[in-house]
C-alpha positions as CSV (number, residue, x, y, z in Angstrom):
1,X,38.0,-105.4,-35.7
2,X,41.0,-105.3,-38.0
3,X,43.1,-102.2,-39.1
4,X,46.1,-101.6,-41.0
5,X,49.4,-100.8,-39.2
6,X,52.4,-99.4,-40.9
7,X,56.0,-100.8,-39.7
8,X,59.6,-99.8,-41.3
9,X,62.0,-102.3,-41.4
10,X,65.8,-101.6,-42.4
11,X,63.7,-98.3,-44.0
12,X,61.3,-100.2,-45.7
13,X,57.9,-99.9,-45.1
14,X,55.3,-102.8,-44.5
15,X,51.8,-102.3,-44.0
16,X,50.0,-105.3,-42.2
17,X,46.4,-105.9,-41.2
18,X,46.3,-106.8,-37.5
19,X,43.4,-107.0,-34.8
20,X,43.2,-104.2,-32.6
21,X,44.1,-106.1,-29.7
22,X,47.5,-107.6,-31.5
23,X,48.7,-104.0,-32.7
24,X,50.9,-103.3,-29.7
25,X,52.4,-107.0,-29.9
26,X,52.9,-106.4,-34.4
27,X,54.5,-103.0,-33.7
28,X,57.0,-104.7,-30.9
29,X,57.8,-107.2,-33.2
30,X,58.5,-105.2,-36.2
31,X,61.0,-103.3,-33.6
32,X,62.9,-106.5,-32.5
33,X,63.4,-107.4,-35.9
34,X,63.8,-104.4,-37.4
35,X,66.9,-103.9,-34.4
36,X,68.2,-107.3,-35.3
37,X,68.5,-107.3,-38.8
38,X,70.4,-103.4,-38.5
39,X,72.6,-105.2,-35.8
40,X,73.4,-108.3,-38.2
41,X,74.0,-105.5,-41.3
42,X,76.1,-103.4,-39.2
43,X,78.7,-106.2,-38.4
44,X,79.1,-107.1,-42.1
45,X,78.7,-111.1,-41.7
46,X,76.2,-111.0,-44.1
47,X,75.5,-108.7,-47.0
48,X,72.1,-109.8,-49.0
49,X,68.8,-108.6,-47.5
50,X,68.1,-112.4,-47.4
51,X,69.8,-113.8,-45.6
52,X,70.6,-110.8,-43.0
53,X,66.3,-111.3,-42.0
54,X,67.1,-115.4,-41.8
55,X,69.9,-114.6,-39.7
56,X,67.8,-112.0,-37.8
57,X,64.9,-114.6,-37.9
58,X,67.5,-117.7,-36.1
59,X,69.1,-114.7,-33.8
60,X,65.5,-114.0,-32.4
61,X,63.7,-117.9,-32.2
62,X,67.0,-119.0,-30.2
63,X,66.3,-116.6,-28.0
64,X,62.8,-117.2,-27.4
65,X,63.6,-121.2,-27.6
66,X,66.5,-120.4,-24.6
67,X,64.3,-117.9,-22.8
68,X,66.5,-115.3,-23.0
69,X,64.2,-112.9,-24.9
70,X,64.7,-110.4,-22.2
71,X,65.3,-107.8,-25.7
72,X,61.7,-108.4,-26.6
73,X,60.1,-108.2,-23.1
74,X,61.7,-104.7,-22.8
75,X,61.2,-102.6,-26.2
76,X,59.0,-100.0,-25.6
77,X,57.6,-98.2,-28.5
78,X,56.2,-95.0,-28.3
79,X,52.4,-96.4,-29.4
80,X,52.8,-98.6,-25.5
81,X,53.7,-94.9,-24.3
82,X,50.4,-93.7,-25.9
83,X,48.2,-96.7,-24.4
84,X,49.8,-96.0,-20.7
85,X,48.4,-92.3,-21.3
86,X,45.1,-93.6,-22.6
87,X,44.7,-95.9,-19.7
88,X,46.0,-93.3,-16.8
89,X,43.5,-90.8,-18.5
90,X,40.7,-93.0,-18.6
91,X,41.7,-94.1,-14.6
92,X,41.4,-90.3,-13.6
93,X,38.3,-89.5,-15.4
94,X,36.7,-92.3,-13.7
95,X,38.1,-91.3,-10.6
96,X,37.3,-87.0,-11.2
97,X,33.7,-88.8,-12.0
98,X,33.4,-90.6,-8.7
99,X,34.4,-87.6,-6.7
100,X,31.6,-85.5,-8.7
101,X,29.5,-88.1,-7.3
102,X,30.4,-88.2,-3.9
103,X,30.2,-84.7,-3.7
104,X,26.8,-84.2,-5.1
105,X,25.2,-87.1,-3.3
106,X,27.5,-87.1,0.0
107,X,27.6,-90.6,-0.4
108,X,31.0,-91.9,0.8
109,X,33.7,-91.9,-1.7
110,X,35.4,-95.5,-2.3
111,X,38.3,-95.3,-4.8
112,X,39.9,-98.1,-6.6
């Protein structure tokens, strides 16, 4: 299933339709690029909006290319902080179930 995800870059906004499953991985993205291109404006080499996202767009492929994307393996967003809560809540609800369980059938409790 597809939805629409809203990302800002260098305070613009962009709205792009993604698969659930890719929306962590779009909003990352937008993150890295959006850094890169403030980084690139802020040292005023290059002044057009053009060419500071090629710039940007080179800055971020040679990493990837050298394997030194270590930036992009690292930015946490606060939607990755939402899915960790999501997923610990789900854990202990299937865990509060399991003791419900054991406790009303006195069946031995295995957790995971």
């Amino acid at each position: 299933m597809s939805e629409k995800v809203t990302v800002a870059i260098m305070g613009e906004e962009f709205t792009i339709k993604c698969s659930s499953e890719e929306k962590t991985y779009l909003i990352k993205a937008a993150t890295l690029v959006d850094e890169t291109m403030t980084k690139i404006k802020s040292q005023g080499t290059a002044f057009s909006i053009n060419r500071i996202a090629v710039m940007a767009a080179l800055n971020i492929a040679r990493d990837a290319i050298n394997g030194s994307s270590d930036m992009a393996a690292n930015i946490r967003t606060e939607h990755d902080a939402e899915l960790d809560m999501i997923e610990i809540k789900k854990r202990l609800e299937g865990i509060n179930k399991q003791v419900k369980n054991s406790l009303n059938s006195e069946t031995e409790l295995k957790l995971q």
